[in-house]
C-alpha positions as a Markdown table, in Angstrom:
| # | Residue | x | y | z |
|---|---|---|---|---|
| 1 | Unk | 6.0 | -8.2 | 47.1 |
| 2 | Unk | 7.8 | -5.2 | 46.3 |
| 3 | Unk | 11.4 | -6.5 | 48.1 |
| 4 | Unk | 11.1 | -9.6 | 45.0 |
| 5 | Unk | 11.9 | -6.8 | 42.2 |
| 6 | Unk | 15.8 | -6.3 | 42.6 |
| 7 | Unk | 18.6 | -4.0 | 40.4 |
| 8 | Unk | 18.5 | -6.8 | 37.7 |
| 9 | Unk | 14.7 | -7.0 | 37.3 |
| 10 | Unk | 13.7 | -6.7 | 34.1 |
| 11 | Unk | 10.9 | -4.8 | 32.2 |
| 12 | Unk | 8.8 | -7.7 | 31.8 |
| 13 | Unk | 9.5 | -8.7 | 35.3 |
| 14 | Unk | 7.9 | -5.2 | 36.4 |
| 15 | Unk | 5.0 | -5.1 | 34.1 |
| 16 | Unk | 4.4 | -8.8 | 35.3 |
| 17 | Unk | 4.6 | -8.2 | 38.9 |
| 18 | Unk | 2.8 | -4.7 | 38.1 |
| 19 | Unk | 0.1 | -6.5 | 37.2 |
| 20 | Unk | 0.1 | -9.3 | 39.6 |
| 21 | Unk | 1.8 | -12.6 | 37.5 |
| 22 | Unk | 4.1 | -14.4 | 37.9 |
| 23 | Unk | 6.7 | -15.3 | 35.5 |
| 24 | Unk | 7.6 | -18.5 | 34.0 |
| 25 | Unk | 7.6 | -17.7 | 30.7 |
| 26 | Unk | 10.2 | -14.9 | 31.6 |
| 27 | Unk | 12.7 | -16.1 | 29.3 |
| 28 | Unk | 11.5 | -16.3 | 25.8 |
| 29 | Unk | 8.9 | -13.5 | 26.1 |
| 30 | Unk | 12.1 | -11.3 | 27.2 |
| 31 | Unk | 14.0 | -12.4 | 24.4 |
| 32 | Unk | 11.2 | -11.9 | 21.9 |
| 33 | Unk | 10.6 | -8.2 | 23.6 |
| 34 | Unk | 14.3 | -7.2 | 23.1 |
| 35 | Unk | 14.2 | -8.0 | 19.5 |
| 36 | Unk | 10.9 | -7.1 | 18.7 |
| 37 | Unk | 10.3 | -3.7 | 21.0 |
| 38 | Unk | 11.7 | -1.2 | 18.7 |
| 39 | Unk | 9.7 | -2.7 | 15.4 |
| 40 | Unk | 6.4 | -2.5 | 17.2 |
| 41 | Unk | 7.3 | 1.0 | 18.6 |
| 42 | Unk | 7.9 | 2.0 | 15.3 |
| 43 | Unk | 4.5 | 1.0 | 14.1 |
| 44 | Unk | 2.9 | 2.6 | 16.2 |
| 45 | Unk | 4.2 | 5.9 | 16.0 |
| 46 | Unk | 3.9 | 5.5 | 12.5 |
| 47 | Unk | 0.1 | 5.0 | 13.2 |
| 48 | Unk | 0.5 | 8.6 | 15.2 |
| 49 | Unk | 1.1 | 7.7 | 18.6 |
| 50 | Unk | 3.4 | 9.7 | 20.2 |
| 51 | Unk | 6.7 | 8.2 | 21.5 |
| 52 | Unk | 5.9 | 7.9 | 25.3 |
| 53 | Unk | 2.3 | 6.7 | 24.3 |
| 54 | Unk | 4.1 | 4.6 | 21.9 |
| 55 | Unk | 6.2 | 3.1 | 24.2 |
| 56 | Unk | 3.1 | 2.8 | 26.4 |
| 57 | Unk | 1.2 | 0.5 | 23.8 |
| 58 | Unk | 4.4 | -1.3 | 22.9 |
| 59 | Unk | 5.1 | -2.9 | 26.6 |
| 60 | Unk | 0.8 | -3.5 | 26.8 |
| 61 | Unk | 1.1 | -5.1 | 23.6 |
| 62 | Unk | 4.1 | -7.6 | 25.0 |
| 63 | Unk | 2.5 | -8.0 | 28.8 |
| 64 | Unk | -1.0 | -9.1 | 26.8 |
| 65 | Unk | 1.0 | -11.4 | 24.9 |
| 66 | Unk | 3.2 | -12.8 | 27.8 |
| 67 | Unk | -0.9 | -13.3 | 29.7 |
| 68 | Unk | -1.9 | -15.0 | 26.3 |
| 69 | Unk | 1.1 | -17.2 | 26.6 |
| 70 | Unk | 0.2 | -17.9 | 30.4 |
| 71 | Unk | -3.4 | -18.4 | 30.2 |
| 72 | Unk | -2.7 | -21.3 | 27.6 |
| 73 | Unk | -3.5 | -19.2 | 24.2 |
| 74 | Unk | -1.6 | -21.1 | 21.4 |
| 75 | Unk | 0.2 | -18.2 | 18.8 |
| 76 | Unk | 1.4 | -19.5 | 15.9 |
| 77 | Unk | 2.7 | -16.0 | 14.9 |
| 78 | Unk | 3.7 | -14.2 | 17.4 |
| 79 | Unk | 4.9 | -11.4 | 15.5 |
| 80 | Unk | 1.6 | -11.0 | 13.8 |
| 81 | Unk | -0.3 | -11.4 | 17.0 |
| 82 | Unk | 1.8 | -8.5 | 18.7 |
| 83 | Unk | 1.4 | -6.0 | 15.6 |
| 84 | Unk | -2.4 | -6.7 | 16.0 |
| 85 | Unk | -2.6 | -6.4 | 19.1 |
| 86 | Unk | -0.7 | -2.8 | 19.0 |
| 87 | Unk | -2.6 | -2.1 | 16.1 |
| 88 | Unk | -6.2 | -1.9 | 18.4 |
| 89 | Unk | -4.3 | -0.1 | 20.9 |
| 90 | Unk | -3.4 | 2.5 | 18.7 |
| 91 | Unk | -7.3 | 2.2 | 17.0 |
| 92 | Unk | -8.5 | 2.6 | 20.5 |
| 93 | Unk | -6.6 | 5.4 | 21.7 |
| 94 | Unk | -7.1 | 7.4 | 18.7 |
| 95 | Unk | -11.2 | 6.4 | 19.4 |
| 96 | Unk | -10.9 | 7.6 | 22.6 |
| 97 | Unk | -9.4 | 11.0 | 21.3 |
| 98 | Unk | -6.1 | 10.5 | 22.5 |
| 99 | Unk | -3.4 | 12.8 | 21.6 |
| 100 | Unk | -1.6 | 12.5 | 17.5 |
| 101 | Unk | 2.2 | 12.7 | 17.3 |
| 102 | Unk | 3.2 | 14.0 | 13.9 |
| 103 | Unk | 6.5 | 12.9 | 12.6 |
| 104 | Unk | 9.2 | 15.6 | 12.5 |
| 105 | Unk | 11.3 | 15.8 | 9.4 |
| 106 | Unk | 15.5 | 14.5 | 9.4 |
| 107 | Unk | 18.0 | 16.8 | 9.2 |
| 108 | Unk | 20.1 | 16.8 | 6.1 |
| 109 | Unk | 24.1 | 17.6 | 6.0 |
| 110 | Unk | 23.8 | 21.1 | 4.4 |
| 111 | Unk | 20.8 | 23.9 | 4.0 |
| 112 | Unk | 20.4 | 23.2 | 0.4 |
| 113 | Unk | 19.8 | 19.5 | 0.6 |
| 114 | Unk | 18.1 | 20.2 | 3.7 |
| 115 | Unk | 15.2 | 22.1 | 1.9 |
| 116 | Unk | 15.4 | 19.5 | -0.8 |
| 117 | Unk | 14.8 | 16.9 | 1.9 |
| 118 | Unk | 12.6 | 19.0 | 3.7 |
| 119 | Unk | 10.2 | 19.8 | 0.7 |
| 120 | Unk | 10.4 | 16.0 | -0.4 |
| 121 | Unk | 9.8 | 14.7 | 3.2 |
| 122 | Unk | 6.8 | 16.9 | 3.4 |
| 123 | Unk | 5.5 | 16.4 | -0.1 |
| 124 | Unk | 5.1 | 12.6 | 1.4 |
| 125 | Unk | 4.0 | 13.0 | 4.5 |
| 126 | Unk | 1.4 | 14.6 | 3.0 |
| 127 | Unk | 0.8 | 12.3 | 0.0 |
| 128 | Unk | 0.8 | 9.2 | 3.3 |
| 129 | Unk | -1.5 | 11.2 | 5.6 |
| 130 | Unk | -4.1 | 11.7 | 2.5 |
| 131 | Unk | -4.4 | 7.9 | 2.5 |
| 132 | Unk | -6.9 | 5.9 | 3.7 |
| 133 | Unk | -6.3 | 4.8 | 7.4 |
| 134 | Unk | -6.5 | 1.3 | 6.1 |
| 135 | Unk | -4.1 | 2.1 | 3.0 |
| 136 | Unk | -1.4 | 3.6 | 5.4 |
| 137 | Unk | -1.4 | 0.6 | 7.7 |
| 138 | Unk | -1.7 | -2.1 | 5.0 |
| 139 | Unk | 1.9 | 0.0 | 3.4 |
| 140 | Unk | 3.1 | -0.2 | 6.6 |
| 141 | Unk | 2.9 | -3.7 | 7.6 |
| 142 | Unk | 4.0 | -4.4 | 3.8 |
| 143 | Unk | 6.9 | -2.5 | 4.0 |
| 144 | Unk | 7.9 | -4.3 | 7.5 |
| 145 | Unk | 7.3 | -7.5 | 5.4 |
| 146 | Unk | 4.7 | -9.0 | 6.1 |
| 147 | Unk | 2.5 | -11.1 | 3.3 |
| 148 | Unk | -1.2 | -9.9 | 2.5 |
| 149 | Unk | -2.5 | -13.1 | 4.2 |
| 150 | Unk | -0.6 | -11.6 | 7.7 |
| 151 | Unk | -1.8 | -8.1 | 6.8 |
| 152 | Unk | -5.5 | -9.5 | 6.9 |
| 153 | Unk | -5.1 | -11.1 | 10.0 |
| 154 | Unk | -3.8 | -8.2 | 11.8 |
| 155 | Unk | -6.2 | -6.3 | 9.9 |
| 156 | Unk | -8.9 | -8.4 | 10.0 |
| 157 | Unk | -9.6 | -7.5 | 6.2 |
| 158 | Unk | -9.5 | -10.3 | 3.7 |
| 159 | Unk | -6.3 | -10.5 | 2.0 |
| 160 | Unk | -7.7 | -9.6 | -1.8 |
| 161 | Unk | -8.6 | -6.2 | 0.6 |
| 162 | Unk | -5.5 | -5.5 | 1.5 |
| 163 | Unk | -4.1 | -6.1 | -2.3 |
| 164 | Unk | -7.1 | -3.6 | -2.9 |
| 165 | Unk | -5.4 | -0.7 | -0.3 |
| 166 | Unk | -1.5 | -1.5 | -1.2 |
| 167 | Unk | -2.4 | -0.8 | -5.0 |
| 168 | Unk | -4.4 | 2.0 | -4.3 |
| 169 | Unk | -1.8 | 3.8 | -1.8 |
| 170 | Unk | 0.9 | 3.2 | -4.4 |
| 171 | Unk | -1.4 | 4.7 | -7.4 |
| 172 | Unk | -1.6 | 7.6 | -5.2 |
| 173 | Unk | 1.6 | 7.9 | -3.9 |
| 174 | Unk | 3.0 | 7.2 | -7.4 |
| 175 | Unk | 1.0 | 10.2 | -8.6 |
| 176 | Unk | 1.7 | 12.8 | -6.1 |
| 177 | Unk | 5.4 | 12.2 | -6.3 |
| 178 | Unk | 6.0 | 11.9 | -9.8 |
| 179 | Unk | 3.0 | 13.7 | -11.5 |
């Protein structure tokens, strides 16, 4: 099986023949994992994965949707579907103990501003990390724009819940960084 995987063989073309499938879905599921990769990766580093567990979750999150696809599943939102999906990864791993990335702080152009930044960027790191787990993901998915209703789905909270979260995180946010 191995001589069917040439130079040009893509990642989902791997994971697929990795896990024993074949592709005909190849083409839209590629296209939807080139423009979407990044996004989820970002989530879920956000959620503390670190980056090569990130990238991990990311690539399980688009081979479960490309088996979805295959095995008939109907997604009407695909985007949705792969946040939630990556969101359980990352709930699982961190269940099962795995290891918690924390995110390192930008450089800034000179030593003054960098302090400044430095100082600001841990003042809200702080501020995020003393939110609920649920408040942090509900900002998250709100700032990569999704609506409450898609935040409850990916959630599964009810959507009045996740107005509930987003206006508590910004209360306390709001306080920590102005007060």
């Amino acid at each position: 099986m191995a001589s069917h995987l040439g130079q040009n063989t893509s990642v989902l073309d791997m994971l697929a023949w990795s896990k024993g499938i074949v592709s005909d879905l190849h083409a839209s599921v590629e296209q939807l994992f080139f423009e979407r990769r990044e996004e989820i990766y970002i989530y879920l580093v956000s959620r503390g994965a670190p980056p090569e567990d990130a990238q991990d979750m990311t690539q399980e999150s688009f081979l479960k949707f490309y088996v979805a696809l295959r095995e008939g599943q109907r997604i009407e939102n695909p985007r949705a579907w792969l946040y939630t999906v990556a969101h359980n990864l990352a709930t699982n791993a961190r269940l099962r103990g795995a290891r918690v990335f924390e995110i390192s702080e930008v450089a800034a152009e000179n030593p003054e501003s960098l302090v400044l930044a430095s100082e600001r960027t841990e003042q809200l790191r702080l501020a995020i990390g003393n939110l609920s787990p649920q408040q942090r993901s509900c900002l998250h998915l709100r700032a990569e724009g999704f609506r409450y209703r898609e935040i409850a789905g990916i959630l599964e909270i009810n959507p009045s819940t996740v107005g509930e979260f987003l206006q508590r995180a910004v209360k306390r946010l709001r306080k920590v960084l102005y007060e």
